[in-house]
C-alpha positions in Angstrom: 4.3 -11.0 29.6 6.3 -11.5 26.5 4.4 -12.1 22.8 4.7 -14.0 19.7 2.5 -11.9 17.1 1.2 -14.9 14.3 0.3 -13.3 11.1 -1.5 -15.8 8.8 -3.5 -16.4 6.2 -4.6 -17.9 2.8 -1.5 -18.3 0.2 -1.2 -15.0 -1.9 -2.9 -12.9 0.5 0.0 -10.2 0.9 1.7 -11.5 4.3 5.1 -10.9 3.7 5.5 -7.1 3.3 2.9 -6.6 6.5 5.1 -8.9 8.4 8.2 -7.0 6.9 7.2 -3.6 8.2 5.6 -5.0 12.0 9.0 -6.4 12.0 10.8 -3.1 11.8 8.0 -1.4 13.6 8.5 -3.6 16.7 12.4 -4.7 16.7 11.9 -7.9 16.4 12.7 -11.2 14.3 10.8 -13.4 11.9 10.1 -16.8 12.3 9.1 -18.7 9.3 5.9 -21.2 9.4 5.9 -22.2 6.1 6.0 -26.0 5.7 7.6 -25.8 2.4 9.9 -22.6 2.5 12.1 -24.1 5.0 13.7 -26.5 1.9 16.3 -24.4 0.1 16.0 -26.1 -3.0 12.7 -24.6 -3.7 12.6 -21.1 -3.2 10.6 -19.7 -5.9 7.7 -21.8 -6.0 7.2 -21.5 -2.2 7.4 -17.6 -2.0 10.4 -17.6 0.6 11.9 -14.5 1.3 14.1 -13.2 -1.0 18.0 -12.4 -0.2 16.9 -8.8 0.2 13.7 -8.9 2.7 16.5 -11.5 4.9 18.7 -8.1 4.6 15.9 -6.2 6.2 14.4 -8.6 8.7 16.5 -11.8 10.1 14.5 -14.7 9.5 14.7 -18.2 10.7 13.3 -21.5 9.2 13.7 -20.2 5.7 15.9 -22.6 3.6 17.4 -24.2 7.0 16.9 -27.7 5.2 17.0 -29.8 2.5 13.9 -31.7 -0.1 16.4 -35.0 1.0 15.6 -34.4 5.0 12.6 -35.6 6.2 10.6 -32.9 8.6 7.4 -33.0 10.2 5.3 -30.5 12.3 6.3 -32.4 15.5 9.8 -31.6 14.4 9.1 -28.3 13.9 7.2 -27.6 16.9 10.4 -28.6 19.0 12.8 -26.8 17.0 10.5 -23.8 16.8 10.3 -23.4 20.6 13.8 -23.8 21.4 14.4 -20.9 18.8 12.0 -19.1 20.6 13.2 -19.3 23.4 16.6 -18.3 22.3 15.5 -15.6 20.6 13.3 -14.0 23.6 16.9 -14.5 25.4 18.2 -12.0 23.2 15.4 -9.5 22.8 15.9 -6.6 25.4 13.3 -6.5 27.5 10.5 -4.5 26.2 6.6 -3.8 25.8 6.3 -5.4 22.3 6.3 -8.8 20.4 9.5 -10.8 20.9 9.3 -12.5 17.7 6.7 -12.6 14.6 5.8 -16.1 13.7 4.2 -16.0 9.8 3.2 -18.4 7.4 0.0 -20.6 6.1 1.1 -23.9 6.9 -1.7 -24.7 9.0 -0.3 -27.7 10.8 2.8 -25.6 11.5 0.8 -22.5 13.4 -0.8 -25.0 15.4 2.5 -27.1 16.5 3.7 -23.7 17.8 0.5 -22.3 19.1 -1.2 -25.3 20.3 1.3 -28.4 20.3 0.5 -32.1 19.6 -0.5 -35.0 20.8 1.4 -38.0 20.8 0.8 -39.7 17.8 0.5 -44.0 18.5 2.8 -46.1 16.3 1.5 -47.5 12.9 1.0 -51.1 12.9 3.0 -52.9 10.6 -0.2 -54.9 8.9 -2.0 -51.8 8.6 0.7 -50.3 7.0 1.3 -52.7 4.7 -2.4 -53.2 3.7 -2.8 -49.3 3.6 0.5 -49.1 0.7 -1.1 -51.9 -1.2 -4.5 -50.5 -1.3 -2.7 -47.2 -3.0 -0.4 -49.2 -5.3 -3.1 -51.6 -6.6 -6.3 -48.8 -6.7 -4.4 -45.4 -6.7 -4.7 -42.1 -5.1 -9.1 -42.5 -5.8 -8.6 -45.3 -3.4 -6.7 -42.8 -1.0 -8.7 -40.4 -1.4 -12.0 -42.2 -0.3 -10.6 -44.1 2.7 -9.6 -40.5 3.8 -13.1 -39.2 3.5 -14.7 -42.1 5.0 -12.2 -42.5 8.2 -11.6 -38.6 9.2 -14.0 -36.0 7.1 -12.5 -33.3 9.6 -9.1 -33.7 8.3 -10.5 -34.5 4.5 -11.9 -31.1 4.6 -8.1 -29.4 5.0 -5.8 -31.7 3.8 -3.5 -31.8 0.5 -6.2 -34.1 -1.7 -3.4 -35.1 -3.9 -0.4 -35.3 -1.5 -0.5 -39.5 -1.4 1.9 -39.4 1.8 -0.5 -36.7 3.6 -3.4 -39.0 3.0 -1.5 -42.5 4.0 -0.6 -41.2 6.9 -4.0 -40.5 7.7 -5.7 -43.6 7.3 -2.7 -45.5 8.8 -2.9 -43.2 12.0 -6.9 -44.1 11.9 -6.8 -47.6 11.5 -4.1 -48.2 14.0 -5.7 -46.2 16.8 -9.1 -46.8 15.8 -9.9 -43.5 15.7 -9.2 -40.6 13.4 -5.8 -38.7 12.7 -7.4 -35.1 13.1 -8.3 -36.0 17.0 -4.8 -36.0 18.0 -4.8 -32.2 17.4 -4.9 -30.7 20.3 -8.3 -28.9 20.4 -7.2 -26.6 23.6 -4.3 -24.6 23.5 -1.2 -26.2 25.3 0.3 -23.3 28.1 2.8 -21.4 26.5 5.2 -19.5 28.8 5.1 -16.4 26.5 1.4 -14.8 25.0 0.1 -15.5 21.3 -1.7 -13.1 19.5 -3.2 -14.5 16.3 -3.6 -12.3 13.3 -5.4 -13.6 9.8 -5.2 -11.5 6.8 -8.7 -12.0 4.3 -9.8 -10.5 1.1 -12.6 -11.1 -0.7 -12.6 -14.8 -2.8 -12.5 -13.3 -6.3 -9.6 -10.7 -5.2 -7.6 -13.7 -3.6 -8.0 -15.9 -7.0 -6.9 -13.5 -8.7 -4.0 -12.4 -7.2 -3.0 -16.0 -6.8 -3.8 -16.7 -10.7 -1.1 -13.6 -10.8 1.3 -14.8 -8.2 1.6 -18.0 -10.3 2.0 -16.4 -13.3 4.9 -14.4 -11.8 6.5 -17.4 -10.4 7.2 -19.0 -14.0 8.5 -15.9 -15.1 11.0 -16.0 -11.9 12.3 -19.4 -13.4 9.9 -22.2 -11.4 10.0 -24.5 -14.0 13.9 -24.7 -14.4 13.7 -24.5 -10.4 11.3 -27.5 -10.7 13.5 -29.6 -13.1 16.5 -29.2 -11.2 14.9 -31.6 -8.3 12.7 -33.8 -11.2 15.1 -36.3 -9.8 13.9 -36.4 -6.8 10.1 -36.2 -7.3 9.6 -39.3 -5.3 10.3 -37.4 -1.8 7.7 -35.8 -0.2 8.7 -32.8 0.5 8.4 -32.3 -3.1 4.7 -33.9 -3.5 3.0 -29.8 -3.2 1.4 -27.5 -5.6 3.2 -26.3 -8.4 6.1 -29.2 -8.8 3.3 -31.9 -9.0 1.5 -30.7 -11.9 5.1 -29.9 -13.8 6.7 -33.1 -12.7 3.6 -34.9 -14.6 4.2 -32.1 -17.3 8.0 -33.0 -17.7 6.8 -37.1 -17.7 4.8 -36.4 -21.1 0.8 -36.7 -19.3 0.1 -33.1 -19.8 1.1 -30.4 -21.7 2.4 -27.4 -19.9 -0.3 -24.8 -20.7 -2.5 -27.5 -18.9 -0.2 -27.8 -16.1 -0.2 -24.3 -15.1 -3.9 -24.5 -15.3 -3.5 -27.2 -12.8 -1.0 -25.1 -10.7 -3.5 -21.6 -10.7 -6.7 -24.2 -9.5 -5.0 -26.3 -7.1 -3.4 -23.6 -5.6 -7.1 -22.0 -5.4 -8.2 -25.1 -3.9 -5.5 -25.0 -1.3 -6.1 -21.6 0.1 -9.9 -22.2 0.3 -8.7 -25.5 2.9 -6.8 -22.4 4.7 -9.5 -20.1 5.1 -11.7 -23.4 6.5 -8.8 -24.5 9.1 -8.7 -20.8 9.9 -12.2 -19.8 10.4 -12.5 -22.4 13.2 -9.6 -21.3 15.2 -11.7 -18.7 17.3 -9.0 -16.6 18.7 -7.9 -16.0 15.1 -8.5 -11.8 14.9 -9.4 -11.1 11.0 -7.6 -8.1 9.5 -8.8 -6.7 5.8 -5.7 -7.3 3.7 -6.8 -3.9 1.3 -6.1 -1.7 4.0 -2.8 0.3 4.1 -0.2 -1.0 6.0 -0.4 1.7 8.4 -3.7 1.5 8.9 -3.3 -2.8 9.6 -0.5 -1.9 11.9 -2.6 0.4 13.7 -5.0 -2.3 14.4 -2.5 -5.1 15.5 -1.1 -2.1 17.9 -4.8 -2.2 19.2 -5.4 -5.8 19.6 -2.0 -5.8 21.1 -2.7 -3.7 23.7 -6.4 -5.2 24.4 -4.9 -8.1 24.9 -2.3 -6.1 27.9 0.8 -7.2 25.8 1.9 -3.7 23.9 2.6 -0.5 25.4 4.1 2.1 23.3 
């Protein structure tokens, strides 16, 4: 049966190159599931592959869109599959994985792996109560309702994304029951296999290669990167770690050493909600990131073939 390998894990945990070099091992594509890297705008400050790895590897949903176009995981969970589908049209026919879906956007693995749930419509009153409770008692106000109406989703969620949050309480108060439920909690039947790969390293290692990653990402040019869409702060596709805290940086409320500080600890905080949504998908195989890649490839090759999908 044909495969889509998922290779996921907490931000600055060392995907990419793995992913680079199953790619080449098995002949296939890779397929971005990154909820941020798909806006072109933005490359730096979402890690998205560089001119160079897209040389080695063909890639798709990397910089296909724009921070003006709005996208959801419902979007991308249609889109996804009928590039998927595509693609495993034009793989030859073989004992390996078609594709190589990769990425922590949590909301994005599950679209692909596990689908959703139709989502009811907003009612207009809730709505309306919901964007007046923000404006008048800000994003503490958010925060709280978000808690209080849907811990399960609280526990993963973007704390300081306001539109991640609205949406959640609108979704609860209009259905009466919370957002996180319309997650599908069994896996919809995919016409191809999944095999789900997580990469982990210990917490002090992953802090501190992500205290590094950030630090390498203002030397790159992030902050000219982040002023060239200040404009357009408003959207949400720009409302993530690492435009945030320089956005209130270039509006005079911080300074910038304090920003970066900002950036390094809510981009901790974010890859600690990852390893949470993670460590509750069961089928999720763990794989120590400090191994060599040889020795992780080895190991997918095994789960591969447990799993009657791999045949060298």
């Amino acid at each position: 049966m044909d495969c889509l390998l998922v290779i996921t894990g907490p931000t600055g945990v060392g995907k990419t190159e793995l992913t680079l070099r199953l790619a080449e091992r098995f002949g296939c594509p890779i397929v971005s599931a990154d909820s941020r890297q798909i806006y072109r705008e933005i490359p730096i400050g979402t890690a998205a592959p560089t001119a160079e790895e897209q040389e080695r590897i063909k890639h798709y949903f990397a910089g296909t869109k724009s921070v003006k176009e709005e996208y959801s995981a419902g979007m991308y969970e249609r889109e996804c599959l009928e590039q998927l589908s595509v693609i495993r049209n034009q793989q030859p026919a073989g004992d390996s994985p078609f594709a190589i879906l990769t990425g922590g956007s949590m909301l994005y693995i599950d679209a692909v792996c596990k689908g959703f749930d139709d989502i009811p419509a907003i009612k207009p009153a809730v709505r309306e109560a919901v964007r007046k409770g923000y404006a008048e008692q800000g994003l503490g106000w958010l925060q709280a309702e978000t808690e209080r109406l849907d811990k399960a989703y609280w526990d993963v969620v973007d704390r300081q994304n306001p539109q991640r949050l609205m949406h959640c309480v609108e979704v609860s108060l209009s259905a009466g029951k919370p957002y996180s439920t319309f997650r599908k909690q069994a896996q919809t039947k995919r016409d191809f296999a999944i095999v789900k790969v997580a990469l982990e390293r210990p917490r002090e290692e992953l802090y501190d290669r992500i205290n590094r990653r950030v630090d390498m990402m203002l030397a790159a040019g992030l902050e000219d990167e982040a002023r060239a869409v200040y404009p357009l702060r408003h959207l949400n596709s720009l409302q993530t770690v690492g435009y945030r805290e320089l956005f209130d940086y270039f509006d005079g409320k911080t300074t910038r050493e304090e920003a970066i500080r900002l950036i390094k600890q809510n981009s901790r905080h974010y890859a600690k909600r990852q390893m949470t949504w993670f460590r509750a998908d069961r089928t999720i195989h763990w794989l120590n990131a400090d191994l060599n890649y040889e020795e992780q490839m080895d190991i997918i090759s095994r789960w591969l073939r447990a799993d009657g999908v791999y045949k060298e």
